[in-house]
PLY file of the C-alpha trace (Angstrom):
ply
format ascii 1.0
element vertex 86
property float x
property float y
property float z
element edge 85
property int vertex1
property int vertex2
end_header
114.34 121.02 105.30
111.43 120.24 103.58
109.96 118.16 100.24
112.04 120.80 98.20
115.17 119.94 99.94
114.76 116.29 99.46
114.18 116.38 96.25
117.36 119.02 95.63
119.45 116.31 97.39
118.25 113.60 94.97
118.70 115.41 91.82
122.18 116.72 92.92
123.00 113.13 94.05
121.96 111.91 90.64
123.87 114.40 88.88
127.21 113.02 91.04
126.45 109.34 90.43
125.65 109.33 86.94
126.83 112.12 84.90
129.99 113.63 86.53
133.11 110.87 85.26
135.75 113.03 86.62
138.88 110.82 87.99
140.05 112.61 91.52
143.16 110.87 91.98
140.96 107.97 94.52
141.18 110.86 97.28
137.09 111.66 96.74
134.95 108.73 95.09
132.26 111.05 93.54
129.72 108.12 92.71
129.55 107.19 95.90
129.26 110.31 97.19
126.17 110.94 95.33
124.53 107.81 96.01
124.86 108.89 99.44
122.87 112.27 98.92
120.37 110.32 96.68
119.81 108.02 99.79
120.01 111.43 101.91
117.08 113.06 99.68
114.86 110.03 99.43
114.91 110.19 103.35
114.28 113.85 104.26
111.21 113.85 100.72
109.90 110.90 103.06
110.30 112.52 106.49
108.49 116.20 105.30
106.14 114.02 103.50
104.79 112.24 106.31
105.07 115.45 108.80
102.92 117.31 105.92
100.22 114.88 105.59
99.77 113.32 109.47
96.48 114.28 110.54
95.73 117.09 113.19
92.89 117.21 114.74
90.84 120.18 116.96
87.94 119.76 119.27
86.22 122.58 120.06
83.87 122.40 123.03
81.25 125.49 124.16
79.14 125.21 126.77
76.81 127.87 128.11
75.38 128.28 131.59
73.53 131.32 133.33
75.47 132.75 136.09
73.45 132.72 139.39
74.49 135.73 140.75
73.85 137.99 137.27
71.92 136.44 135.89
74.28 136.90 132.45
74.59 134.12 130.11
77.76 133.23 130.20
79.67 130.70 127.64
82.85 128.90 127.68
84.99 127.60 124.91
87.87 125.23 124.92
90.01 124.05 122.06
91.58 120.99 122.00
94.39 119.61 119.61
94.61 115.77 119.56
97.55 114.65 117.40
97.39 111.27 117.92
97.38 108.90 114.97
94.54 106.77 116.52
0 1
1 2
2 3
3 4
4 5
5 6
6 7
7 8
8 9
9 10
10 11
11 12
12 13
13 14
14 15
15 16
16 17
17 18
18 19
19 20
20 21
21 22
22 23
23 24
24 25
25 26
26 27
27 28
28 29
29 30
30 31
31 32
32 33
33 34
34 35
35 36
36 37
37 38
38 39
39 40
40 41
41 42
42 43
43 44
44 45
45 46
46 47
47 48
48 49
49 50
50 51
51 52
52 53
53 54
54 55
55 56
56 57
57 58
58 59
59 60
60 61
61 62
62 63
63 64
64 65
65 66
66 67
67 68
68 69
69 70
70 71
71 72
72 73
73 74
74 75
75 76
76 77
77 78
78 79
79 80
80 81
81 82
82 83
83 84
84 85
């Protein structure tokens, strides 16, 4: 699911809640219903929002040395990936 979903869930929830006045017998209360997926959609636009726009960050660290025994330059790279919100 994603911000698309959310807002799908929203509009269809709307569409339930405030422009559908269709009487089902009390079995199936439609306005409630779509509140529900209204409340549903403003949660999961919320949830992929926040996922989308935490921050990720990567450390990349090189270091080069000269192997003793070669004499070859020789360089090593790490990547790091700190998702902390700090």
């Amino acid at each position: 699911m994603g911000i698309g979903s959310g807002i799908a869930l929203f509009v269809i929830g709307a569409i339930l809640a405030f422009a559908i006045n269709i009487d089902t017998g009390g079995y199936v209360d439609l306005h409630l219903i779509g509140y529900i997926l209204m409340g549903a959609g403003v949660v999961v636009f919320l949830i992929s929002l926040v996922l989308v726009l935490r921050s990720r960050r990567t450390s990349i660290v090189e270091r080069s040395s000269v192997d003793p025994a070669s004499g070859d330059r020789v360089t090593r790279r790490s990547v790091r990936d700190d998702d902390s919100l700090a």
